[in-house]
C-alpha positions as CSV (number, residue, x, y, z in Angstrom):
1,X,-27.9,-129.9,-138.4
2,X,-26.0,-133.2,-137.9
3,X,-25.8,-135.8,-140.4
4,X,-26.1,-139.4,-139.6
5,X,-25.0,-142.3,-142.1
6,X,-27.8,-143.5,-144.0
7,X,-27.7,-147.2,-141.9
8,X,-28.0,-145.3,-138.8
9,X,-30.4,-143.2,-139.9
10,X,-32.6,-146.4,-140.9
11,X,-31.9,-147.6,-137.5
12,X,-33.1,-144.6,-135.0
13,X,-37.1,-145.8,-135.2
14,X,-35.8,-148.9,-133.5
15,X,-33.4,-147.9,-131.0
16,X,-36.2,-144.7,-129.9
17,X,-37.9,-147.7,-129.2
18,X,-35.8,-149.8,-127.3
19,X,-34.9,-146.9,-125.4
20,X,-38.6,-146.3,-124.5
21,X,-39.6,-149.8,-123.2
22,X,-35.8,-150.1,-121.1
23,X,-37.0,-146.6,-119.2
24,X,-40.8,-147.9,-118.8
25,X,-39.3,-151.2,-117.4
26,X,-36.9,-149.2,-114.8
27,X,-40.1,-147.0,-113.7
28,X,-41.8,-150.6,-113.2
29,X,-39.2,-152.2,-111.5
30,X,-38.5,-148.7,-109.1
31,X,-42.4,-148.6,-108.6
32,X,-42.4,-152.6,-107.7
33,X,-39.7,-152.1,-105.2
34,X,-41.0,-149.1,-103.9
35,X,-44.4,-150.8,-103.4
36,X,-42.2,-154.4,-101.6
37,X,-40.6,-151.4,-99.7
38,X,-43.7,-149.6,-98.3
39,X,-45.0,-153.5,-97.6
40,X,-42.5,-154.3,-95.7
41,X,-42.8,-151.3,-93.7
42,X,-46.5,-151.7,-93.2
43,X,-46.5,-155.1,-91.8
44,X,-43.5,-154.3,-89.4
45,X,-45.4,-151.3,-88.2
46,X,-48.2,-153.8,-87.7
47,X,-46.2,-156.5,-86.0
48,X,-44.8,-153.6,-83.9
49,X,-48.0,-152.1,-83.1
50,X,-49.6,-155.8,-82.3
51,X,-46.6,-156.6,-80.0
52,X,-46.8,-153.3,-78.3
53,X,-50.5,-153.6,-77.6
54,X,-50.4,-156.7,-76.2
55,X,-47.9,-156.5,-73.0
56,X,-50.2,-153.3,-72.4
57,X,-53.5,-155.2,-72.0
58,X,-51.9,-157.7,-69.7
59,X,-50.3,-155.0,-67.7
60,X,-53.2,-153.1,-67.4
61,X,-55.3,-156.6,-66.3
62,X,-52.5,-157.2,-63.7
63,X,-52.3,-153.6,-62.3
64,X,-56.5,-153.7,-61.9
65,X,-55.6,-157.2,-59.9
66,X,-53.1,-155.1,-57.9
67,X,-55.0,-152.6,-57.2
68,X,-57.9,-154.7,-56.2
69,X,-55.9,-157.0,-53.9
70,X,-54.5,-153.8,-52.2
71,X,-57.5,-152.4,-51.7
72,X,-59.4,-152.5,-48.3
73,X,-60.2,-156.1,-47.3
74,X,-62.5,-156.2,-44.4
75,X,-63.5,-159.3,-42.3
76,X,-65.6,-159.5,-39.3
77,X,-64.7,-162.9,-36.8
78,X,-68.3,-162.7,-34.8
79,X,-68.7,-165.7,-32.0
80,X,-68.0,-166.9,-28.6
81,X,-65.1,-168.0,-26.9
82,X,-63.8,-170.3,-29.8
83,X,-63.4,-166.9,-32.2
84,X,-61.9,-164.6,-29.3
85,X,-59.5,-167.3,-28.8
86,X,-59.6,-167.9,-25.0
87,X,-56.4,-169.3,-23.5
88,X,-53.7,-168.5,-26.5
89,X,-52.0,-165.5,-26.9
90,X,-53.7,-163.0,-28.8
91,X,-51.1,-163.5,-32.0
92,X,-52.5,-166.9,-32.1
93,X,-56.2,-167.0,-32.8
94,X,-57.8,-167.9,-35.7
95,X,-58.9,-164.1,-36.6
96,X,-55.0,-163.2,-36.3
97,X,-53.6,-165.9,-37.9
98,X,-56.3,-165.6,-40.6
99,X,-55.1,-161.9,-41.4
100,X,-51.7,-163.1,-41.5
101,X,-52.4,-165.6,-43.7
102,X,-54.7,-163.3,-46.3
103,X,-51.4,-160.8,-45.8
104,X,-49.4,-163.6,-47.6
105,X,-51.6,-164.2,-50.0
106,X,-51.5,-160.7,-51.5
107,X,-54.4,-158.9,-49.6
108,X,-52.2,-156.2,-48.5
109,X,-54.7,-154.4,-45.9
110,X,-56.9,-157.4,-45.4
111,X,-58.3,-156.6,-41.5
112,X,-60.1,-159.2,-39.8
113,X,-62.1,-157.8,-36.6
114,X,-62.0,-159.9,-33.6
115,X,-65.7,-159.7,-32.6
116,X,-65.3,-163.1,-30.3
117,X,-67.1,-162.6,-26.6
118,X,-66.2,-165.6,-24.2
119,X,-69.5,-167.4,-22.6
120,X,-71.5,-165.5,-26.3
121,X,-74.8,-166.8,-26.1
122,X,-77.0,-166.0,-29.6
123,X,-79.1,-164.1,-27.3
124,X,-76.2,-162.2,-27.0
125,X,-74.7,-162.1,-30.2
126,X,-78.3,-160.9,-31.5
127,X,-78.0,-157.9,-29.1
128,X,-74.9,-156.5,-30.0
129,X,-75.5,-156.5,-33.8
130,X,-75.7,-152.8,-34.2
131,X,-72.5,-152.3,-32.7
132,X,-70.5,-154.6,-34.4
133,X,-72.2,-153.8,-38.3
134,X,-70.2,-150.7,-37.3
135,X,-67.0,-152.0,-38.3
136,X,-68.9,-152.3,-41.9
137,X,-67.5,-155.8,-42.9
138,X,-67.0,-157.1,-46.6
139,X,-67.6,-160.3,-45.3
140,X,-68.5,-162.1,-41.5
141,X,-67.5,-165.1,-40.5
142,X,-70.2,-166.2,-37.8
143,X,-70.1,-168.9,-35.4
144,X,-72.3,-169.2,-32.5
145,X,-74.6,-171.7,-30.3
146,X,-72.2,-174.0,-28.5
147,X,-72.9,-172.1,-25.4
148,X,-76.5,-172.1,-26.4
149,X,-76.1,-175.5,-26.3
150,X,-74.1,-176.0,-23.0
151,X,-77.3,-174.4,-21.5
152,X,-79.8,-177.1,-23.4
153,X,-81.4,-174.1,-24.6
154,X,-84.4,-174.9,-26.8
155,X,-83.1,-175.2,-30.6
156,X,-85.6,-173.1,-32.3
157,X,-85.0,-170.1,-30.1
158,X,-80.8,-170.8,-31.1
159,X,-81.8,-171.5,-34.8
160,X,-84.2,-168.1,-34.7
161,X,-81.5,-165.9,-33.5
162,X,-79.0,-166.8,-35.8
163,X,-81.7,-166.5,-38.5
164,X,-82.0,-162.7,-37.4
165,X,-77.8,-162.5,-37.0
166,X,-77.4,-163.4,-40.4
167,X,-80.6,-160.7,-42.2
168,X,-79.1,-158.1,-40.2
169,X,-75.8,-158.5,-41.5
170,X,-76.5,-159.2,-44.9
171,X,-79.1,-155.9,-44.7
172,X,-75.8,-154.5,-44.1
173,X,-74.1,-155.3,-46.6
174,X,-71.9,-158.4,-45.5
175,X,-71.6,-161.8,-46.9
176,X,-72.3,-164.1,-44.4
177,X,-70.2,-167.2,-44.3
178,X,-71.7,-169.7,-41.2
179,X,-69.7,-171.6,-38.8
180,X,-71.2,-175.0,-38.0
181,X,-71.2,-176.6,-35.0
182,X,-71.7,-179.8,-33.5
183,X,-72.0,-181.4,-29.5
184,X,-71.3,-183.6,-27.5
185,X,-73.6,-186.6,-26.6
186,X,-73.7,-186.2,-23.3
187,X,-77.3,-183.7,-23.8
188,X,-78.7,-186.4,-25.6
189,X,-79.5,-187.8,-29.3
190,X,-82.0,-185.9,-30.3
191,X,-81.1,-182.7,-28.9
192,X,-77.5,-182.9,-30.7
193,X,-78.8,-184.1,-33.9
194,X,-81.3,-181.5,-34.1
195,X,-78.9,-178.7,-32.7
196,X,-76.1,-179.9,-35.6
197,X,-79.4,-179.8,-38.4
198,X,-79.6,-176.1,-37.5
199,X,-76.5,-175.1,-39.5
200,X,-76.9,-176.8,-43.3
201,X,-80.7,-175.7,-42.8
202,X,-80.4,-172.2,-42.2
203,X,-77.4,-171.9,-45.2
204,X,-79.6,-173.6,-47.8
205,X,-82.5,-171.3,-46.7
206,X,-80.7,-167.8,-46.6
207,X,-78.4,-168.8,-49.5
208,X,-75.5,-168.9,-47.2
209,X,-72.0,-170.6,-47.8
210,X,-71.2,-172.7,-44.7
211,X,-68.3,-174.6,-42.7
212,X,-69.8,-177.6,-41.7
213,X,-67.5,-178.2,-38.9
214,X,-65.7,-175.5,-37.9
215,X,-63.6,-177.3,-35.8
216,X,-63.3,-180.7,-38.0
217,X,-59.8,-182.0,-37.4
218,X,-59.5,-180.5,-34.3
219,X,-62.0,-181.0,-31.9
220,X,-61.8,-184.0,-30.1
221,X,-58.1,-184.3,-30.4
222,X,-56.1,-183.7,-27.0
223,X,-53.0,-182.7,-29.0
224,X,-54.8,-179.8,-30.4
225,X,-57.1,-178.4,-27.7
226,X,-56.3,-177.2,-24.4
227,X,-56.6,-178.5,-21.1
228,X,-60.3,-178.2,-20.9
229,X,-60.8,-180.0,-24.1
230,X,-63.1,-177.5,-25.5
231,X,-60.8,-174.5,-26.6
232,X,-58.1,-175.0,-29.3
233,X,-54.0,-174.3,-29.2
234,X,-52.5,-172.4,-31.3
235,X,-52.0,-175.3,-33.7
236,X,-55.3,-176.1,-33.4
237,X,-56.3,-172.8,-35.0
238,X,-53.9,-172.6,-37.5
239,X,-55.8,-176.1,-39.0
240,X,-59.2,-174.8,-38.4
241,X,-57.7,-171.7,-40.4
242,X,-55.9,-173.5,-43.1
243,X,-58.3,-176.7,-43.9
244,X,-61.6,-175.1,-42.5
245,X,-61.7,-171.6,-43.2
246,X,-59.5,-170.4,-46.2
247,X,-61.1,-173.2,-48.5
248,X,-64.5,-171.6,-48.3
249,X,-63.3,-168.3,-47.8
250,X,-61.2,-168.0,-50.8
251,X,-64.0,-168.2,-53.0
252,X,-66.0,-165.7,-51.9
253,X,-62.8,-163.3,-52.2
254,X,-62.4,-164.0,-55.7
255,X,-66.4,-162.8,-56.5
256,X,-65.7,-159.9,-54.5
257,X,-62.2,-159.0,-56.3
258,X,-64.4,-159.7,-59.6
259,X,-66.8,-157.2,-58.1
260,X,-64.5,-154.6,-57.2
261,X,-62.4,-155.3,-61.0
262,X,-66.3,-154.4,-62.4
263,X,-66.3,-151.4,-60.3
264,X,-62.9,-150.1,-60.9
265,X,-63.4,-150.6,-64.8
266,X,-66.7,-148.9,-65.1
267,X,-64.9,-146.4,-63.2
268,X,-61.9,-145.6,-65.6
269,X,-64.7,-146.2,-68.6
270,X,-66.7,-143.4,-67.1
271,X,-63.6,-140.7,-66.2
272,X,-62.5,-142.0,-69.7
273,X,-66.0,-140.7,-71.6
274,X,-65.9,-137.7,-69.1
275,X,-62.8,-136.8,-70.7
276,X,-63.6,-137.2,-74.1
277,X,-66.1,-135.0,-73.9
278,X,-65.2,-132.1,-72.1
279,X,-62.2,-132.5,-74.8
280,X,-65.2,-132.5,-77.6
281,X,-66.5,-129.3,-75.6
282,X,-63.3,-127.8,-76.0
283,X,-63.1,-128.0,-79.9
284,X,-66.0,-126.7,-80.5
């Protein structure tokens, strides 16, 4: 047994002591920095996480835009003359220079169908119907009745048939955008203004969106019309497609895109819960 001096001896109580509160104050301070360390790691993790989810969600919002805008993109060009594009080259109608133009925009496999029949009466137009739903367009683009007019045809029988143009297409699925149309004077007053009443009428009553003039800006202009005054050039079209058509049409191709986004979500949420459960099915 060792023997401590007697002053040392009278000392030990405190220095046990001492010795006890400097090893619980190290266990604090390890436990404190251990605790600042797992922090720290926490809220980096968290940041991390955050910054990784992020660029996710707005890569998967712009590859469901993608996809939507590459999808199918069908557009059906249904009139006369003016929508066939008599007397330009067939590069150089509004149908084909609309296509181009929706190609640049994105819509990789937008089609629009030339359904344009020179001297197309509504009559006419009505007759063929189940022929040309057969291209099963997203949307139609109809114009028709300036030959109608030509012939001084009565109005209601013009304003019936495109009534029944328009139900059949929309029966079909289409959305209908209409093509108005205005004459010349030389048929008389009344009969223009009441032929030109016929479009915004039958839009507001079968919820239609509508071109008022589908040539405004061109018609009546000898630099943008051919010889015969009636049928536009080239650069003709390309204004009736720029300022007339794409302003109204663009709309209607961002409800559908919204449409086909709905679709294509509900989709992945469905293969999603599909496989969730067989993987449930699986476990037990």
């Amino acid at each position: 047994m060792m023997n401590f001096p007697s002053h040392f001896a009278q000392r030990l109580p405190a220095i046990a002591m001492l010795a006890a509160v400097m090893a619980i104050s190290g266990c604090q301070k390890d436990a404190e920095t251990t605790s600042a360390t797992d922090t720290q790691s926490t809220n980096t993790e968290v940041t991390n996480s955050q910054a990784s989810t992020a660029p996710v969600a707005t890569g998967t919002a712009a590859s469901t835009d993608q996809q939507v805008k590459s999808s199918s993109l069908t557009i059906l060009a249904l009139g006369d003359s003016l929508t066939e594009g008599l007397g330009v080259d067939k590069d150089d109608n509004y149908p084909a220079q609309l296509e181009d133009r929706l190609q640049e925009m994105g819509y990789a496999n937008a089609k629009v169908i030339n359904s344009g029949l020179s001297g197309e009466t509504s009559t006419g137009l009505v007759n063929r119907l189940d022929w040309v739903s057969q291209t099963k367009p997203d949307i139609t683009i109809l114009t028709i009745g300036a030959n109608d007019a030509i012939r001084g045809i009565d109005v209601a029988t013009i304003e019936a048939n495109i009534r029944t143009a328009v139900k059949h297409l929309q029966d079909n699925g289409s959305v209908v955008i209409l093509g108005g149309m205005s004459i010349y004077d030389n048929l008389g007053s009344e009969y223009v203004a009441a032929f030109s009443d016929i479009y915004p009428r039958i839009a507001k009553d079968m919820n239609l969106t509508l071109i008022p003039f589908f040539l405004d800006g061109v018609g009546g202009d000898r630099e943008l019309n051919q010889a015969d005054a009636i049928h536009p050039t080239k650069e003709g079209y390309e204004i009736i497609v720029n300022n007339n058509i794409l302003p109204i049409l663009e709309p209607k191709l961002n409800e559908l895109e919204e449409l086909k986004t709905a679709d294509t979500d509900n989709t992945a949420a469905t293969a999603q819960d599909n496989t969730t459960k067989n993987k449930t099915n699986e476990t037990l």
